[in-house]
N, C-alpha and C positions, 0 to 999 in steps of 0.2 A: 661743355657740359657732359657730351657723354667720352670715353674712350675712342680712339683713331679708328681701332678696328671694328666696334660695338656699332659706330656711326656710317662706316663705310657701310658693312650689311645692311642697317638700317636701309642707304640709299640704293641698295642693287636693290633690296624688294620693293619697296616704294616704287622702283620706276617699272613694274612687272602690271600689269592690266591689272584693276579694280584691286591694285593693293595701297593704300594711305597711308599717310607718315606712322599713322595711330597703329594701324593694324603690323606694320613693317617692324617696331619698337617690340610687339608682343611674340613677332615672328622669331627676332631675334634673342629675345631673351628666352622662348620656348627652348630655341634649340641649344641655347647656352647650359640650361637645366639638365640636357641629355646625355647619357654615356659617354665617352669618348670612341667606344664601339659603333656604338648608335651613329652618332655624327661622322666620322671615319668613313662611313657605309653612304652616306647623305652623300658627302662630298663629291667621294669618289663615281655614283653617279651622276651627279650634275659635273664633272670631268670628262665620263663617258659621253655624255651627251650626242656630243655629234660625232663622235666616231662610232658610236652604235645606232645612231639612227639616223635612215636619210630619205629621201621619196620615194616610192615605189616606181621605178621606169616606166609601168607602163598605164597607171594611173594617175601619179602623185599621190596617194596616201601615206602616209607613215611605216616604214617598214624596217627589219633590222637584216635584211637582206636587198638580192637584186627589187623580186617582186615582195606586196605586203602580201598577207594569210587571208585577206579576200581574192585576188589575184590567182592567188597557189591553189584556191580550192573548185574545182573541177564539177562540182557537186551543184555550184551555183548557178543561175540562167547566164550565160555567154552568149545571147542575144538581146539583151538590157541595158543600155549602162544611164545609172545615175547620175547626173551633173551636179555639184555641190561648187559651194563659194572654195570652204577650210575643209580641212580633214576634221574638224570638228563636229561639222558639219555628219559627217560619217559614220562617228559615234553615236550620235541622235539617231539617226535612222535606223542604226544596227539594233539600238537598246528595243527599239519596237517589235524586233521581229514580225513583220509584215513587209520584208522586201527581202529577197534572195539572188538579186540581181549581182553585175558589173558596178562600179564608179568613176567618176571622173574626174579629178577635182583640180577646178579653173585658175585655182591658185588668187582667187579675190571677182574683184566686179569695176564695170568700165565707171571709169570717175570722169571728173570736171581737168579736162588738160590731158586723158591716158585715150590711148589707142588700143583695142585688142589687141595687136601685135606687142606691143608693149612689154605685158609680162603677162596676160593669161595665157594660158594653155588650151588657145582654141583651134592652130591648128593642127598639135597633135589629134583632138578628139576628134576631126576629122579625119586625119586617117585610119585613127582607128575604126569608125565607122567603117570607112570603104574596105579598109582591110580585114575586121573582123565579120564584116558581113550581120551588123548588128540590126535586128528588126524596129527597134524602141529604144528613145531617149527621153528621158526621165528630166524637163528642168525642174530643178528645188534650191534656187535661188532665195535668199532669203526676200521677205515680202517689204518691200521698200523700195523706195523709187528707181535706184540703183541698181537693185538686183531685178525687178522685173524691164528696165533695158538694158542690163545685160541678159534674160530671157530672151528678149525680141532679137536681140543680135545675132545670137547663138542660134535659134530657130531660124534666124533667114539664113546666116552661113551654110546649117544644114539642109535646108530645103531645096538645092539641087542635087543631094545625094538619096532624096525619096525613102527617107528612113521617117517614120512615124515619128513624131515628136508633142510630149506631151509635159505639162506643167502638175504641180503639185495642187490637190484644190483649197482652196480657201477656208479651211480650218480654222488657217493660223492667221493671227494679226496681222495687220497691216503695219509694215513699221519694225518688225519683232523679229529678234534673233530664232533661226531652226536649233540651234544648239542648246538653249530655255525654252522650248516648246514642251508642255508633258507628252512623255507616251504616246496616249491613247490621242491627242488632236494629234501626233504627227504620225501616227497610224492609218489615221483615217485619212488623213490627205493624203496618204500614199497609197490608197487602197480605191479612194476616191477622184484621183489624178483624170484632166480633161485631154 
């Protein structure tokens, strides 16, 4: 029914988070409608992709350098660091402006079958602790069963290094992604953290 290549894009978007055969069809004929310039410009960034972007060394956030432009900026508390699942998670927080801290990001949450050793990144965030001499850690775990024992994990890890640690308050759903949080509830959880 449709063309080789018309059908192929179709499938790389479809198989992209919250995009359906339906929406991937509109994706593709969108971008069909556009310049040659235009698309040119598309391509060649999602080419760049990963060789322009890759984790920040000494957070994991998103960065097109060593460190990300949270990282680099000097300006911010370097006695804080926020604990996030994603770097999406980072965005959320950022758009509030009500936090001027460090981040951490654990690189996901302990599941059914996974070890922290695993693949989260919890014990870098211990050294960084010891070695930044960090006063407060920030969990903002997302609120779901998973994410608050990954909470409790993270807090005992830390809790022979005698750094405060502290959780996000309960704003936000139970259940609910921090990345769809508005604003102002994940303002306040951050403002209002126990």
């Amino acid at each position: 029914m449709y063309p080789k290549s018309f059908k192929k894009l179709i499938d790389h978007f479809a198989a992209l988070p919250s995009v359906g055969p339906k929406m991937a069809e509109r994706l593709v004929l969108y971008l069909f409608k556009q310049n040659s310039e235009t698309l040119s410009d598309f391509g060649e960034t999602i080419a760049k992709l990963k060789t322009n972007l890759r984790h920040c060394r000494r957070c994991g956030h998103l960065a097109e350098g060593e460190l990300c432009d949270i990282c680099k900026n000097t300006h911010r508390d370097q006695k804080t660091i926020c604990v996030v699942e994603e770097p999406l998670d980072i965005f959320a927080i950022e758009k509030t402006k009500k936090y001027a801290g460090l981040y951490h990001v654990l690189g996901g949450t302990l599941g059914i079958g996974k070890t922290a050793t695993d693949n989260l990144k919890i014990a870098e965030l211990e050294k960084r602790v010891r070695d930044e001499k960090t006063e407060e850690v920030i969990l903002a775990m997302n609120p779901t069963t998973v994410g608050d024992a990954t909470s409790l994990y993270v807090a005992k890890t830390l809790h022979p290094l005698g750094v405060k640690v502290t959780k996000l308050a309960r704003g936000l759903s139970t259940g609910g992604d921090i990345e769809y949080a508005d604003e102002l509830t994940l303002g306040s959880a951050i403002l209002n953290r126990k």
